[in-house]
N, CA, C and O atoms as a GROMACS GRO file, in nm:
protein
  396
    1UNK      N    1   0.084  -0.118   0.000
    1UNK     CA    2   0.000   0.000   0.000
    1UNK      C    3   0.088   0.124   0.000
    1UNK      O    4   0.174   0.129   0.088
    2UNK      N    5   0.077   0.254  -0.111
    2UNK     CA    6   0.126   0.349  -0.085
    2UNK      C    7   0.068   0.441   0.022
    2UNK      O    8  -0.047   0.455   0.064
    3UNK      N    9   0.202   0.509   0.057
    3UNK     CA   10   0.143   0.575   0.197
    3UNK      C   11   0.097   0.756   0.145
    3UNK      O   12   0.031   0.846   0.196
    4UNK      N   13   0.144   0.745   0.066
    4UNK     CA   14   0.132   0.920  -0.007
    4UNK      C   15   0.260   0.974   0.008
    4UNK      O   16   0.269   1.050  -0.088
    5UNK      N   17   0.368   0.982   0.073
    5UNK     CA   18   0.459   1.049   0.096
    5UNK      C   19   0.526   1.061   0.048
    5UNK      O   20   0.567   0.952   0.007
    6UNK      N   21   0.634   1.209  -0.016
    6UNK     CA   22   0.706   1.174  -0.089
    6UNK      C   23   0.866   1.134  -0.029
    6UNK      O   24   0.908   1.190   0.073
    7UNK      N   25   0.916   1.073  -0.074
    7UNK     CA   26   1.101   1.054  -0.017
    7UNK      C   27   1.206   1.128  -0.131
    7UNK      O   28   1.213   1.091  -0.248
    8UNK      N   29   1.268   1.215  -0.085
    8UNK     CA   30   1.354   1.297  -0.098
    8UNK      C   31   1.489   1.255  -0.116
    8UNK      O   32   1.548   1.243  -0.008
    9UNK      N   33   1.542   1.236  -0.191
    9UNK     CA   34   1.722   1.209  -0.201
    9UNK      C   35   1.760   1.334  -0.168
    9UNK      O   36   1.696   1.437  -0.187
   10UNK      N   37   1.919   1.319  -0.091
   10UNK     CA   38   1.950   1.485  -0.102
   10UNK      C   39   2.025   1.495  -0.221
   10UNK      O   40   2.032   1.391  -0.286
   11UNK      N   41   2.076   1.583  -0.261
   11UNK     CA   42   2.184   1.592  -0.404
   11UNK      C   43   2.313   1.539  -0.375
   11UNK      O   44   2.379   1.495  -0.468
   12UNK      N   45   2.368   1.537  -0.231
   12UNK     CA   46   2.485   1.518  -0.201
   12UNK      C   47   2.541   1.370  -0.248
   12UNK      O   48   2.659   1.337  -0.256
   13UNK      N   49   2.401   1.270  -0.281
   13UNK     CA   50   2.402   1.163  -0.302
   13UNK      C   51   2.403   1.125  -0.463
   13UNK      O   52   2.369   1.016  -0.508
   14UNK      N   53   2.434   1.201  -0.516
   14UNK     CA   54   2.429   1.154  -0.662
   14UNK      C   55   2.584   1.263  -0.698
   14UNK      O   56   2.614   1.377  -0.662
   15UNK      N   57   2.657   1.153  -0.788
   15UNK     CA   58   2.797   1.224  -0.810
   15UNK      C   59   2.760   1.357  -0.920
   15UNK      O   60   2.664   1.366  -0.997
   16UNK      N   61   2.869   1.451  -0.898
   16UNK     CA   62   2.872   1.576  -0.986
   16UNK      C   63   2.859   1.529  -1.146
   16UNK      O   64   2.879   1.410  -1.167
   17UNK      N   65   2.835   1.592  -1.229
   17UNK     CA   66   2.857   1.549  -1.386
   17UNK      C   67   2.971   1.564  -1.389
   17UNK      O   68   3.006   1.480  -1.473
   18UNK      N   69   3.060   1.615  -1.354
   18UNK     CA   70   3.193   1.645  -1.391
   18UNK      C   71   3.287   1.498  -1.391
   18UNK      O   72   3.390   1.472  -1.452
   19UNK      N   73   3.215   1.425  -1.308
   19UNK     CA   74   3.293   1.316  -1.250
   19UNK      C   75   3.185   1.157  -1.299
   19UNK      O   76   3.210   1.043  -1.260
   20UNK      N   77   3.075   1.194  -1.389
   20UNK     CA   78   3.009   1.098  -1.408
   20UNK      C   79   3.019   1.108  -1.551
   20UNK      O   80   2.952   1.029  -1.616
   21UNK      N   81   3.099   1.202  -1.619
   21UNK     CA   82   3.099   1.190  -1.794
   21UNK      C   83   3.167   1.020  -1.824
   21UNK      O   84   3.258   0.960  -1.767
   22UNK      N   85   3.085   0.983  -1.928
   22UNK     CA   86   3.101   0.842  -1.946
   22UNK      C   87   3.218   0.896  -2.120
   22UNK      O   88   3.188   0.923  -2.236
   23UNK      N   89   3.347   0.886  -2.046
   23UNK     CA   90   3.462   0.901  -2.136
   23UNK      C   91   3.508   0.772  -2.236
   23UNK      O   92   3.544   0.765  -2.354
   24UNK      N   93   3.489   0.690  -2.143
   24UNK     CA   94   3.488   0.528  -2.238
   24UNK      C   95   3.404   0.511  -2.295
   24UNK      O   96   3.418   0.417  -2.373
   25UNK      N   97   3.279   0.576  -2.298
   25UNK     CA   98   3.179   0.580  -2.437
   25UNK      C   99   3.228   0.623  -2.512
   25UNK      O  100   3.244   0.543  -2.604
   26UNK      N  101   3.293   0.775  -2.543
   26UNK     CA  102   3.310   0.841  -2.625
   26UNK      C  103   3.394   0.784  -2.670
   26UNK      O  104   3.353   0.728  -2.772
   27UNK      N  105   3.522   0.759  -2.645
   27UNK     CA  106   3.675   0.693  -2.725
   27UNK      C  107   3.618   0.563  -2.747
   27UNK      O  108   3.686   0.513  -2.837
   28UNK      N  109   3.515   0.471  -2.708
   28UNK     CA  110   3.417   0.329  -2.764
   28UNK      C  111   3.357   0.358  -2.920
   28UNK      O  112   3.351   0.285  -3.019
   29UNK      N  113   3.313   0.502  -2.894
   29UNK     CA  114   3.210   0.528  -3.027
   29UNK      C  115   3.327   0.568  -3.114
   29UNK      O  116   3.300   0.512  -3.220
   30UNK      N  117   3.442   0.632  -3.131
   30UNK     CA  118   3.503   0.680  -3.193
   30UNK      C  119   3.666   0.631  -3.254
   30UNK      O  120   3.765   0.686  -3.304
   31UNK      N  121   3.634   0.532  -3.224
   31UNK     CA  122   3.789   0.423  -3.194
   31UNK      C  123   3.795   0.436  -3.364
   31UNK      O  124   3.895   0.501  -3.396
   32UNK      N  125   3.739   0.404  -3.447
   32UNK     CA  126   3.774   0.369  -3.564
   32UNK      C  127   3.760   0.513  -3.659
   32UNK      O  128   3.839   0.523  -3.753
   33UNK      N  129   3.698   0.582  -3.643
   33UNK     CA  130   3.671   0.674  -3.712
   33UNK      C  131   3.770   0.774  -3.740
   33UNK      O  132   3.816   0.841  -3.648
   34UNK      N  133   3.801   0.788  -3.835
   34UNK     CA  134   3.882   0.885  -3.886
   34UNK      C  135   3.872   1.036  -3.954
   34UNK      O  136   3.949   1.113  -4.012
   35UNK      N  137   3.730   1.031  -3.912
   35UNK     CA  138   3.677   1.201  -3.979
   35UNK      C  139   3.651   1.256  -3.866
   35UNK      O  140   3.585   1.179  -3.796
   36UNK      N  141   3.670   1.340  -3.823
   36UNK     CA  142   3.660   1.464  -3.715
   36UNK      C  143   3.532   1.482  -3.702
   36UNK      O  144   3.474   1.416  -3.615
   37UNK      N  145   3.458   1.574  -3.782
   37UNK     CA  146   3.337   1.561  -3.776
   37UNK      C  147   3.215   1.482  -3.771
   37UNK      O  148   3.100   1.496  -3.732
   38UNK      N  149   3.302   1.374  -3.838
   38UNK     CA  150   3.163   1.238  -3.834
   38UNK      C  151   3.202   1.168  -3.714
   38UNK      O  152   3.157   1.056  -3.693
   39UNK      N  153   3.296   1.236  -3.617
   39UNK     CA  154   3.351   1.134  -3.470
   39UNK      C  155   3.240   1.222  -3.362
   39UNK      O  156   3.169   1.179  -3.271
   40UNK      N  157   3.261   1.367  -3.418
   40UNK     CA  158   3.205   1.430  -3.369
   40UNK      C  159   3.027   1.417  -3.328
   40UNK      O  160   2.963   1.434  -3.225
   41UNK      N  161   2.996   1.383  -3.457
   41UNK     CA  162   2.849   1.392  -3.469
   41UNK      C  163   2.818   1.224  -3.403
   41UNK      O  164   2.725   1.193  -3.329
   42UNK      N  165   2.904   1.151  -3.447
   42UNK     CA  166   2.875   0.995  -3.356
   42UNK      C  167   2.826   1.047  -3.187
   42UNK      O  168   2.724   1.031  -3.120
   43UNK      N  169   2.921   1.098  -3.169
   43UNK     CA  170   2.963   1.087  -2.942
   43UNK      C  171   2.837   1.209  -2.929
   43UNK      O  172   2.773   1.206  -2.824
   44UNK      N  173   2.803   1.304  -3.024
   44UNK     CA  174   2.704   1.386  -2.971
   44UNK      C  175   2.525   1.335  -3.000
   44UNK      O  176   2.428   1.398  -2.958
   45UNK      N  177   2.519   1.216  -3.076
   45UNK     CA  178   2.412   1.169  -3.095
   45UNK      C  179   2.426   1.005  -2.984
   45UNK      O  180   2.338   0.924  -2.954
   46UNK      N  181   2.555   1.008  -2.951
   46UNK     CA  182   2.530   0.921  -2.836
   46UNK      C  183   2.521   0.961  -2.672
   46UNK      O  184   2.488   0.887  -2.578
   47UNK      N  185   2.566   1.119  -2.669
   47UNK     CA  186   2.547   1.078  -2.554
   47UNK      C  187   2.425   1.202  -2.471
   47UNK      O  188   2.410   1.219  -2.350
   48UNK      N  189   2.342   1.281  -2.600
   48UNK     CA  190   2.289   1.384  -2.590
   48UNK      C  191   2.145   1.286  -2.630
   48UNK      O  192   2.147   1.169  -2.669
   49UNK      N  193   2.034   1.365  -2.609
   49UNK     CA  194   1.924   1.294  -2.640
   49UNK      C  195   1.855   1.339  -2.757
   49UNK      O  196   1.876   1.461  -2.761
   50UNK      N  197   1.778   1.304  -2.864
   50UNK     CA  198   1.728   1.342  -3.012
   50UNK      C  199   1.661   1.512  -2.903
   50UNK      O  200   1.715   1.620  -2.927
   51UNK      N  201   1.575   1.505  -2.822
   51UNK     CA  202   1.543   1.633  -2.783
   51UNK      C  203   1.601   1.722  -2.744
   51UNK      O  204   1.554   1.835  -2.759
   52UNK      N  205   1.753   1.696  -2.666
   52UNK     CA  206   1.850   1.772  -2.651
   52UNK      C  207   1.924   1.857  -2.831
   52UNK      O  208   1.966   1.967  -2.866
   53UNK      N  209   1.906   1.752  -2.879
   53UNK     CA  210   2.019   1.807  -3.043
   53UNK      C  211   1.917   1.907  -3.073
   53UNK      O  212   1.971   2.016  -3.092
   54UNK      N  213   1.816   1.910  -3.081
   54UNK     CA  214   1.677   1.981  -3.154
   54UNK      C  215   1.679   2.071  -3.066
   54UNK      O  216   1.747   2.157  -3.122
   55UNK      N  217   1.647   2.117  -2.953
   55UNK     CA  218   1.587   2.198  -2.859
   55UNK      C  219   1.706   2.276  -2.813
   55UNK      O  220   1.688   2.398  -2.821
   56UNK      N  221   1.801   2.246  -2.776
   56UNK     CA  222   1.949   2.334  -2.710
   56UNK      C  223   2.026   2.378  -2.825
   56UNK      O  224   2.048   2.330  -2.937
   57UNK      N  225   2.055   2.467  -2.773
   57UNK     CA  226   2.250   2.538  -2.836
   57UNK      C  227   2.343   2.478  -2.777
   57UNK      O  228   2.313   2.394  -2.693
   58UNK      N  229   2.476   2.508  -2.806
   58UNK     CA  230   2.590   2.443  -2.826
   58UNK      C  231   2.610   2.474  -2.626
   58UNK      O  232   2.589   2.403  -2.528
   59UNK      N  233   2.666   2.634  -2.647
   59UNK     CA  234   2.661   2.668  -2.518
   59UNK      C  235   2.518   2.793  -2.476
   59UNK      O  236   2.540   2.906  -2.433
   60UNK      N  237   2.407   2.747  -2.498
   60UNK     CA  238   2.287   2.848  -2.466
   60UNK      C  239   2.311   2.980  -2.550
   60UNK      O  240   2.401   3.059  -2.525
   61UNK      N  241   2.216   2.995  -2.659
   61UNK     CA  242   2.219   3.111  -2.714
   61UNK      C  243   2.057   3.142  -2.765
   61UNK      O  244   1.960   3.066  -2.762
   62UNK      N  245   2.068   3.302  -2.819
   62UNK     CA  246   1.934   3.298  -2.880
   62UNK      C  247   1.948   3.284  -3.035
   62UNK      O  248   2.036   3.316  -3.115
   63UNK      N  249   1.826   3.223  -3.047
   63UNK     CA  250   1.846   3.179  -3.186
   63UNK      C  251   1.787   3.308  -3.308
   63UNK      O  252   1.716   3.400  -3.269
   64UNK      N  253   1.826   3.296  -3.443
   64UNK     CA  254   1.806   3.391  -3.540
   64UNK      C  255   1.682   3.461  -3.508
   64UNK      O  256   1.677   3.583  -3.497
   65UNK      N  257   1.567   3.370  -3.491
   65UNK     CA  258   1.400   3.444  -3.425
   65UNK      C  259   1.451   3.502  -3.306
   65UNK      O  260   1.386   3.606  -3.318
   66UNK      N  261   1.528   3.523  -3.180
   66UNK     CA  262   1.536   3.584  -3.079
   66UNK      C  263   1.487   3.511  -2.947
   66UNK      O  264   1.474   3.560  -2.835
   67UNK      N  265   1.454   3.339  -3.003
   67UNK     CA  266   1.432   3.294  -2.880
   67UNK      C  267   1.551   3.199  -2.786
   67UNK      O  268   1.627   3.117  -2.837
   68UNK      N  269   1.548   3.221  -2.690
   68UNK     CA  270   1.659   3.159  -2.625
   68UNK      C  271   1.670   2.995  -2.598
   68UNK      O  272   1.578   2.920  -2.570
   69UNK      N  273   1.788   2.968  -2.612
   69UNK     CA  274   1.769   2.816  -2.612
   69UNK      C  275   1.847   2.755  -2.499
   69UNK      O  276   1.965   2.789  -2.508
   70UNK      N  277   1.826   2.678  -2.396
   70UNK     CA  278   1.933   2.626  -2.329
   70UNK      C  279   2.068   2.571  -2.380
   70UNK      O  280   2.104   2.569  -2.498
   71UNK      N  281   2.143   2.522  -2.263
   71UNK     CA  282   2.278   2.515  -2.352
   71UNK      C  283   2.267   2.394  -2.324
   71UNK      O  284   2.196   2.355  -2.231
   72UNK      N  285   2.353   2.294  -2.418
   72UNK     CA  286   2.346   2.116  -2.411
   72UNK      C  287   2.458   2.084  -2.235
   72UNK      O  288   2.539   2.166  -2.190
   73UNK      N  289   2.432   1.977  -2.186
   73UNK     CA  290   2.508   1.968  -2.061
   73UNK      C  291   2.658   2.017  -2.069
   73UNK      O  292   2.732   1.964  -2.152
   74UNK      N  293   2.693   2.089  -2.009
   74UNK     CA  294   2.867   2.145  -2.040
   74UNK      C  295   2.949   2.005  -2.001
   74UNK      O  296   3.047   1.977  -2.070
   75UNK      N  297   2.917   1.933  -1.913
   75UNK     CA  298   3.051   1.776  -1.846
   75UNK      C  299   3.076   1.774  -1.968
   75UNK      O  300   3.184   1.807  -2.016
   76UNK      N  301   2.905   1.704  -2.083
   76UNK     CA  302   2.931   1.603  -2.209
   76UNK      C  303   2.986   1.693  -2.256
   76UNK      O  304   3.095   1.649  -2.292
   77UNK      N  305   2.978   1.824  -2.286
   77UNK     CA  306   3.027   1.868  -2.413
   77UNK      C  307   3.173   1.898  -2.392
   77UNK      O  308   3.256   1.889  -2.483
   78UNK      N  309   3.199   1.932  -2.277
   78UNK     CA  310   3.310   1.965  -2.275
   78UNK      C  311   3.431   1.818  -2.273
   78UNK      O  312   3.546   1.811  -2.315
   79UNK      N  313   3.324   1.690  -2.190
   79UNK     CA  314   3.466   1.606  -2.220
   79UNK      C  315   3.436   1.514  -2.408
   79UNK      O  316   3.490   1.416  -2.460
   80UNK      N  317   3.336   1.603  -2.452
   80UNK     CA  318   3.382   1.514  -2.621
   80UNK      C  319   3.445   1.663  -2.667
   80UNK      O  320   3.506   1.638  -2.771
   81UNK      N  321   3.456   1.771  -2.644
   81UNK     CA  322   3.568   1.832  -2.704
   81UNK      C  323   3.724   1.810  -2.656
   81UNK      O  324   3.827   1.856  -2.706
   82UNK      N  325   3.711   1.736  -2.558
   82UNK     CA  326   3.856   1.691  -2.495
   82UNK      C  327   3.902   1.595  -2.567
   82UNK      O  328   3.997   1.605  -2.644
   83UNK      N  329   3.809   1.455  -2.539
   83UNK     CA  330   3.877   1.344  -2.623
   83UNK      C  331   3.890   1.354  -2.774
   83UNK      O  332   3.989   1.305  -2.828
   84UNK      N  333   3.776   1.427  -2.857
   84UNK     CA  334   3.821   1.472  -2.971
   84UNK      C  335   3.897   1.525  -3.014
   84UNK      O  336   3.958   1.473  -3.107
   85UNK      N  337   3.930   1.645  -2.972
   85UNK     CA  338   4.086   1.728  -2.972
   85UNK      C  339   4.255   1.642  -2.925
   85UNK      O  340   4.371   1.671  -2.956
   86UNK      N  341   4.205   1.550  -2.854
   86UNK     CA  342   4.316   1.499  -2.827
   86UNK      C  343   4.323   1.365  -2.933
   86UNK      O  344   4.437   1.340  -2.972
   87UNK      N  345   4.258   1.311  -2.963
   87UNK     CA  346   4.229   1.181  -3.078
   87UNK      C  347   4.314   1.212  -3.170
   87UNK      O  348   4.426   1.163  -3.186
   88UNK      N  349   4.241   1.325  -3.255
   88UNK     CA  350   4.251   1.428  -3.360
   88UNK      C  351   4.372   1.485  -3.354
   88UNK      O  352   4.426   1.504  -3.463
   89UNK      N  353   4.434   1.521  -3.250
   89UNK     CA  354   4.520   1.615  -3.243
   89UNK      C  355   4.526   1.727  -3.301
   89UNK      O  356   4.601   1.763  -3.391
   90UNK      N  357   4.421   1.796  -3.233
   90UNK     CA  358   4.379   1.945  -3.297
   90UNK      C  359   4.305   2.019  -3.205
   90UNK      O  360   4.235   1.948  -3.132
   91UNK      N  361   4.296   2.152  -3.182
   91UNK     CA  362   4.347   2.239  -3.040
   91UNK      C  363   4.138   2.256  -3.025
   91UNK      O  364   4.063   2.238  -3.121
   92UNK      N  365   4.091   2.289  -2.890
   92UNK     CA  366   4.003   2.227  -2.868
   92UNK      C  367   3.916   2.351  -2.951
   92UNK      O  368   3.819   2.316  -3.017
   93UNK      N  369   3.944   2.458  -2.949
   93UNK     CA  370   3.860   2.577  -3.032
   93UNK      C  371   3.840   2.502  -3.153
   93UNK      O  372   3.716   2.501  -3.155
   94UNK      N  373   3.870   2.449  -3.239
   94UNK     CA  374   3.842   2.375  -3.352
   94UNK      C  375   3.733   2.268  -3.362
   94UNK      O  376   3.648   2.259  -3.450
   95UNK      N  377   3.752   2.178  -3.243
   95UNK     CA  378   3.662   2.088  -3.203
   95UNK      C  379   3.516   2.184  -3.208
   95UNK      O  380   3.421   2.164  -3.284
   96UNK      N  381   3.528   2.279  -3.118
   96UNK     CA  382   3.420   2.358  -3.057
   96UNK      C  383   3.360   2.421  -3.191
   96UNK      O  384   3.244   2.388  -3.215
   97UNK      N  385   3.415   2.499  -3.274
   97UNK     CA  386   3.404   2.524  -3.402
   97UNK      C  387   3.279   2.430  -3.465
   97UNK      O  388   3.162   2.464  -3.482
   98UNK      N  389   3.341   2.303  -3.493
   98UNK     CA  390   3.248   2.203  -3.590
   98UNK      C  391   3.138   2.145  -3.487
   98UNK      O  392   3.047   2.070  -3.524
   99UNK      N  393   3.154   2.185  -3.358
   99UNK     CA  394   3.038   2.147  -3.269
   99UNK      C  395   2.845   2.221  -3.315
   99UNK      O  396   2.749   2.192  -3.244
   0.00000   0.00000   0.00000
């Protein structure tokens, strides 16, 4: 029988994103690939959601109409501009560029 109540996690209990980016996905999805951009577009359709690619900006912007869009999670984005830039060997503004 439910009792009605709700139970509360505190936050302290779930790790930071910073420390939960799943990095062995990304270098998993990208092991073979040899195009920058198509490594790129692999790790961001794996680890972002079809509503995230559609609905967010890169880092939160407003769009050409003037409406504002959130920005996609910074951990993911920032650790597939890491492992990409470092794969690639090419400086991370570039990565960020074709993002």
């Amino acid at each position: 029988m439910h009792s009605g109540a709700i139970l509360l996690t505190p936050a302290s209990a779930f790790p930071s994103p910073e420390h939960n980016v799943p990095m062995s996905i990304i270098k998993a999805e990208i092991q073979h690939e040899t195009r920058k951009v198509k490594a790129i577009a692999q790790t961001m359709c794996r680890l972002f959601t079809p509503h995230q690619l559609v609905t967010c900006s890169m880092k939160g912007a407003t769009t050409t109409t003037g409406s504002p869009r959130p920005s996609l999670p910074a951990a993911e984005r920032n650790a597939i501009i890491d492992v990409i830039a470092k794969t690639f060997d090419k400086p991370r503004v570039d990565v960020e560029e074709k993002m």
